[in-house]
N, C-alpha and C positions, 0 to 999 in steps of 0.2 A: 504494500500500500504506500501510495507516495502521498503525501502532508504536504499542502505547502500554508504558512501559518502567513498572514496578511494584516496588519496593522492600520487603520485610515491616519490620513493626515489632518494635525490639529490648523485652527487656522489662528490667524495671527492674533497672538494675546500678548499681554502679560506675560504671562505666566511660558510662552514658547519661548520668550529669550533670543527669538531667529534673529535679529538683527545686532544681538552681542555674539552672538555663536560665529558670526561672520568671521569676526575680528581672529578668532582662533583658530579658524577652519575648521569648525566643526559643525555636522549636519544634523541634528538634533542632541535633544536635551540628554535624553536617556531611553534604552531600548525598553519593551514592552515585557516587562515581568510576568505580568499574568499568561500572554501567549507561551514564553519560553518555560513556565512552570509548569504547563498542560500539554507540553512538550514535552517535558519530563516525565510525565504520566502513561504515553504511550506507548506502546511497545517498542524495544528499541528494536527489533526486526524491521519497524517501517522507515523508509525514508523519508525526512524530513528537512524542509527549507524555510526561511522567512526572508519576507520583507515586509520592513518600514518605510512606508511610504513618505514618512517624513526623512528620509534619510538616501532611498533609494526608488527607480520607479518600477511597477508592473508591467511586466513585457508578456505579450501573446506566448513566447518561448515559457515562461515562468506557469501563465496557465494549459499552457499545451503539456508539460511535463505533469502536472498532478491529477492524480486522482478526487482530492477533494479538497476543498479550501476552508481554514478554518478562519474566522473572524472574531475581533474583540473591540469592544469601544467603548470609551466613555462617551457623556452625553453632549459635551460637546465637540467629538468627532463625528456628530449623527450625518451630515449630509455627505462627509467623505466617504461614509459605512452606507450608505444610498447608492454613490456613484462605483464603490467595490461589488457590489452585489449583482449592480445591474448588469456589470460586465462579464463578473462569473457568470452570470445566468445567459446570456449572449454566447458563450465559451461552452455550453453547454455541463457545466460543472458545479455539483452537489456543494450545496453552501450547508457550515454546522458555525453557528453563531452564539457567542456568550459574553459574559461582563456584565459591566451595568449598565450600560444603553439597555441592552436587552434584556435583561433581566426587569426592566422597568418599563420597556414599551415593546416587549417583540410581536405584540398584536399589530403595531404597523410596520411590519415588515414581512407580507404575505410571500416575496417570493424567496426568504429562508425555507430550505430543507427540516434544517433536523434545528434546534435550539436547546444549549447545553447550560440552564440558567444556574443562577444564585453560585455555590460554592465548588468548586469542581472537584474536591475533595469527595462529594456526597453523589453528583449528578453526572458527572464525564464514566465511571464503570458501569454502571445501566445502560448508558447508551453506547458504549464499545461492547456489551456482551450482544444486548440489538443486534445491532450494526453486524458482527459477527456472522451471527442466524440470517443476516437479511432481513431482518425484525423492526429495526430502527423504527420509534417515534418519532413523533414532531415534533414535541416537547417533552421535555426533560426537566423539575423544576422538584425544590425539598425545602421544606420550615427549617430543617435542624441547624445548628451550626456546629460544623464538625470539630471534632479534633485535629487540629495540623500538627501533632507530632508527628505525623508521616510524610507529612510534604514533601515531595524532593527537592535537591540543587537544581536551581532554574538549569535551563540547558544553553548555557551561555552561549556555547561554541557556535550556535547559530546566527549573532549577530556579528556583524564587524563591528565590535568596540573603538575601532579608533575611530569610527563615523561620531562619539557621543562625549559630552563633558562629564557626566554623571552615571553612574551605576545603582538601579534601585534595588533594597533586600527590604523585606517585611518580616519584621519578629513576631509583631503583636496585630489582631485583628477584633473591631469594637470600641465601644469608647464608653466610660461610666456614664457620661453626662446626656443630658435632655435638650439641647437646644433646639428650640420647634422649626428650624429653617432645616435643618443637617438630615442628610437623609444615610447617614454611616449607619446608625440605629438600624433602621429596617430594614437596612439590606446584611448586617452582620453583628447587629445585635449592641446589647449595655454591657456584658459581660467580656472584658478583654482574653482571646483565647491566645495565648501565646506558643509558640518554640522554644526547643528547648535550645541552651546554650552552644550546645554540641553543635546542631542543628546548623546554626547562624554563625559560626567557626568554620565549619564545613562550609558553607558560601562563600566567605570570604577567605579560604583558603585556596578554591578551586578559582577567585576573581584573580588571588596574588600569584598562583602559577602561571595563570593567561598575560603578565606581564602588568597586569592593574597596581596603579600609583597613586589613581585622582583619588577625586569625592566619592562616597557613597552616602545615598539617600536615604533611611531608617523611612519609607514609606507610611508606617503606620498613622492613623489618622488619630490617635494619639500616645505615646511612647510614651507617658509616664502614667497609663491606664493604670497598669498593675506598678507602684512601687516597691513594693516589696520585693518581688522579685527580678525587678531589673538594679534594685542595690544590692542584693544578697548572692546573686547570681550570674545575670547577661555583663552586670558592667566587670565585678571585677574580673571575671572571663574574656572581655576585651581588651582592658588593660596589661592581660596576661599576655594573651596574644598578639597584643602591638610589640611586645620588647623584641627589641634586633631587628625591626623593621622599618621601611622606610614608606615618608609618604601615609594616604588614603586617611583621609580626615571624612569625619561623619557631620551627617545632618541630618534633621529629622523636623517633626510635629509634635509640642504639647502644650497643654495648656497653660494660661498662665501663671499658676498656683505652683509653681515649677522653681517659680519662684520663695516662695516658703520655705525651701527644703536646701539649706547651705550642705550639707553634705552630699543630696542628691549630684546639687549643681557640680560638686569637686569631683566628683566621680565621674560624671557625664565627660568632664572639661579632661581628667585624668585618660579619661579612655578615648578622645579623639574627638569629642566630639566641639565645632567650631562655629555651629549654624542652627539656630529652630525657628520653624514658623510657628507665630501665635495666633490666633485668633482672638484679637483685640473688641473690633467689633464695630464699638461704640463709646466714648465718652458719658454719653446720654444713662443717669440709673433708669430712667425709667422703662429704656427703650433695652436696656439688659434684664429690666424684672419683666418684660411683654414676651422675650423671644425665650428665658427660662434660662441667661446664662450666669446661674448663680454664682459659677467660683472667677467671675470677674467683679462681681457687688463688692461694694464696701470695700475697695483698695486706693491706694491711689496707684493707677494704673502707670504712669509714669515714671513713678519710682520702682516699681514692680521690673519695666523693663528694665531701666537704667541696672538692677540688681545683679541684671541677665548679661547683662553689656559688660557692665565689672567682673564679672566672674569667668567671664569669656569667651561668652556667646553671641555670636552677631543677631541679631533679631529681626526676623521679618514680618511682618503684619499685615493682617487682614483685617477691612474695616467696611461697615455696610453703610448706605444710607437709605431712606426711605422704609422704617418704622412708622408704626402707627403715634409712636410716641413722639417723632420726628416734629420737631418744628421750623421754620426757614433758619432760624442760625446757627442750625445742627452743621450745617457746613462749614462755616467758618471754624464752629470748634473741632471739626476734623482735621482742618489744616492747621490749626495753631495743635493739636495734641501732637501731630506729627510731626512738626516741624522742633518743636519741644523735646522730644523722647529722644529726636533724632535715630528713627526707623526708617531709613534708607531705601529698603525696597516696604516701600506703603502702597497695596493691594489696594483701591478701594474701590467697590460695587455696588449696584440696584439691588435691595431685598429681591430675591426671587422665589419661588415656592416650589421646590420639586416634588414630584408626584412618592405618596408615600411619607412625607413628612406632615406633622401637625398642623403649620401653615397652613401649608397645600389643600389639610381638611376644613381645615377654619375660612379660609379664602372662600373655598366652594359653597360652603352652606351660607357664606356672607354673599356670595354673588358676583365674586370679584379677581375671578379668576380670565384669563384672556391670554389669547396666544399659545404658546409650547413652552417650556422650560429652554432655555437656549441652552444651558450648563455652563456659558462661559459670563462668572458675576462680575466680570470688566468689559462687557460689548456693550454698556448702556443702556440695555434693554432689560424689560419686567414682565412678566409674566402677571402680576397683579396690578389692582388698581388701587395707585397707594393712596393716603387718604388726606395728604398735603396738597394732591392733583398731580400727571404724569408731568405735566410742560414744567413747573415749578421744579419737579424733583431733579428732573434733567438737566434743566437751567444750573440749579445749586451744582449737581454734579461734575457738570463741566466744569465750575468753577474750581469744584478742588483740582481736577485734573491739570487744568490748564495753572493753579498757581504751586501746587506740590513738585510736578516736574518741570516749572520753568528753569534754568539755570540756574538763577540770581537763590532761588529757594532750595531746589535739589542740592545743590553744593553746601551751601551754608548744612543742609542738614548732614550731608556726609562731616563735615569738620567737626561736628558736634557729633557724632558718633564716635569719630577718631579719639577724640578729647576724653571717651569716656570708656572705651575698649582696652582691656588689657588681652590681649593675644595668644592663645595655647601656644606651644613652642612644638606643633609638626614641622616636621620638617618634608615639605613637600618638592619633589625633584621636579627643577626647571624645563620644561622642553623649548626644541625651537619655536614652535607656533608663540609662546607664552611673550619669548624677544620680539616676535617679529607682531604678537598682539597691541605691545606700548608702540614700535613702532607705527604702525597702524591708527594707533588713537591720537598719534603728537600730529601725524599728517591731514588725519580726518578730522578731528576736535577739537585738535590746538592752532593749527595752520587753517582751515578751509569753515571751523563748527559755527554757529552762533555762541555757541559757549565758553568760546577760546580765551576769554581774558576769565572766567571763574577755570577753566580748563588750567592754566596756566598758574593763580594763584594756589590752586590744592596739590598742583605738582611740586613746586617748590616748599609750600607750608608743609606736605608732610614729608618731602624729601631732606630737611633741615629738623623737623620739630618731631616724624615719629618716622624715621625711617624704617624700619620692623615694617610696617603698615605700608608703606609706597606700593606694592604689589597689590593690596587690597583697593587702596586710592585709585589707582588706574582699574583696575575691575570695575569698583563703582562708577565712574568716569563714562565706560564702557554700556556699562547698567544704562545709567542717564542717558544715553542713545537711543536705547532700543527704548525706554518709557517713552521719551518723546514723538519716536515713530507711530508708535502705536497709539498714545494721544492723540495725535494728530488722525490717526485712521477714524477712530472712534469721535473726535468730539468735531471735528472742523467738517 
């Protein structure tokens, strides 16, 4: 049986990074974990290929050689996972589709074959014993959440790695918390299921023989679900396993209460890790007690980061606007909290309600649902009708946009991050792309940018005042590009 596994391409966000990726020559973010771990699921007698479409293109050759084409997507690569289908099916070739797109809409996607939803730990052997007999359903689909202590090493080998900046591994799946927007809940539960340490050692043992040096991503949608056992267990097991090595700094997602926890932080910082996304949100309490995100009440959130900053952790954030709780100067206090925290890469999106989450239910019985879920919560678009009015919301919106990534503000926020970062001490080995990356930003940013005189003062201000950090400086530098690109896609 020939496999060939297929990837859609994301479209320009935020969050693709395609126009920093440039500067490094690199063709996307990070390869498709989920694909390569249902990879590893099947029999290795069959042969097996992928491609990322963000990376690589589909050639007639590619569908002429398979058997059957496997798909995965998030929901905001719905329309690429449209136009992959329609040409399998054109190709004359048996489509088996899973993830969270589909696992949450694959009722519109009629001309799927076979549909492998929810956890493939639970739903992919059903449908291979099928499939076997000539048996195969249409659907495939389990309440439970399984156990992944069986899960296997993703099956790397199939991606070319040097296509990508980042390498993604998942320990933990689930999150304690309730927030009524998040649809992690209902598709993987409140109860964090994790890996074991062995487990996530074997991964990154089999990424360090493939020649792997960079980042890796801790994908979980929150890593410090279970503390307990990521201090008594996964971290000092990383730290163990970092000695004599070089290189592969970690990143991840947790909450902010991550902050509470000084020795969690030492350990995390001990074992590599250099980077978390937060979910910040909101400034607004009231619009944190609406959406149910309790462990951000009652902080000062600001200092909460800064705690994160100090300890060692660059901090990324995610911020909503368009609560019910929302009033017109919710905007400005986005931009002044961010600008303040000094959180660099600041996310900020339309409330949206995905299908499956509380919102979502609350919206509908209020009447006030409209549209599809886009999945991407930086395209400007809402899925509900918020209750400040959409032109309003959008209006304010731009306006963060347009004042968070101007120059004169992006940079200033980068200095104040610098000012307040103390730095793990990886040591991360140089390559050429990385020289020929500064090169690249002194030509594009510094010489030709609009930005070139704040371009120019953060070169020197950290190349005299935090040298350690210059490498980071020019990264952010870099960042501010690709925001601004993309700002401009979205708001102009």
């Amino acid at each position: 049986m020939k496999i060939l596994f297929v990837y859609p391409e994301f479209p320009d966000t935020f969050w693709s990074f395609k126009h920093a990726l440039k500067f490094v020559k690199k063709k996307a973010g990070a390869p498709p974990l989920g694909l390569l771990t249902v990879a590893a699921m099947l029999p290795p007698g069959w042969e097996k290929r992928l491609i990322d479409l963000n990376a690589a293109d589909l050639t007639n050759e590619h569908l002429d050689w398979a058997d059957i084409v496997f798909i995965s997507a998030m929901v905001v690569q719905r329309e690429s996972a449209r136009a992959i289908i329609e040409r399998c099916k054109q190709a004359g070739k048996k489509v088996v589709a899973g993830g969270p797109l589909f696992t949450m809409e694959y009722e519109q996607f009629p001309a799927v074959d076979h549909f492998v939803l929810n956890e493939a730990e639970e739903t992919l052997a059903p449908f291979l014993m099928d499939l076997e007999r000539g048996q195969a359903k249409r659907v495939y689909t389990s309440t439970k959440f399984p156990d992944i202590h069986q899960t296997p090493v993703p099956l790397w080998q199939l991606a070319n790695l040097s296509h990508y900046d980042t390498i993604p591994v998942q320990f933990s799946r689930g999150c304690p918390f309730n927030c009524d927007f998040c649809n992690v809940t209902s598709l993987l539960g409140h109860r964090p299921r994790t890996k074991t340490s062995a487990q996530i050692i074997a991964e990154l043992d089999s990424l360090y023989a493939l020649g792997w040096r960079k980042s890796i991503f801790f994908v979980d949608d929150n890593f410090i679900g279970n503390k307990k056992q990521i201090k008594d267990e996964l971290l000092p097991a990383l730290i163990e396993w970092r000695k004599g090595k070089n290189g592969m700094s970690f990143n991840t997602e947790a909450s902010i209460n991550l902050a509470d926890d000084p020795e969690l932080l030492r350990l995390m910082v001990a074992a590599g890790f250099d980077t978390v996304f937060v979910g910040i949100e909101t400034p607004n309490e009231d619009s944190l007690t609406e959406c149910s995100k309790s462990q951000n009440k009652g902080r000062d959130l600001v200092e909460s980061v800064k705690q994160l900053q100090r300890a060692g952790l660059q901090v990324q954030g995610g911020f909503i606007v368009g609560f019910d709780n929302d009033s017109y100067s919710i905007f400005q206090q986005q931009i002044d909290f961010i600008q303040k925290s000094g959180i660099v890469t600041a996310m900020v999106g339309l409330l949206q309600a995905p299908l499956g989450t509380r919102l979502y239910e609350r919206m509908q019985k209020e009447g006030r649902l409209v549209d599809e879920f886009s999945g991407d919560n930086v395209d400007g678009t809402t899925n509900i009708i918020p209750r400040m009015g959409l032109e309003p919301l959008r209006e304010g919106y731009r306006k963060i946009l347009n004042q968070i990534y101007a120059p004169r503000l992006y940079y200033e926020r980068v200095r104040t991050f610098l000012r307040e970062y103390k730095p793990p001490r990886i040591s991360v080995p140089w390559e050429p792309q990385y020289i020929m990356a500064l090169w690249r930003s002194i030509y594009q940013l510094g010489i030709h940018g609009v930005e070139r005189t704040q371009y120019w003062r953060l070169f020197f201000w950290t190349l005299f005042r935090r040298p350690r950090l210059f490498p980071l400086a020019i990264t952010f530098a870099i960042y501010g590009f690709h925001f601004r690109q993309v700002t401009e896609l979205h708001v102009d």
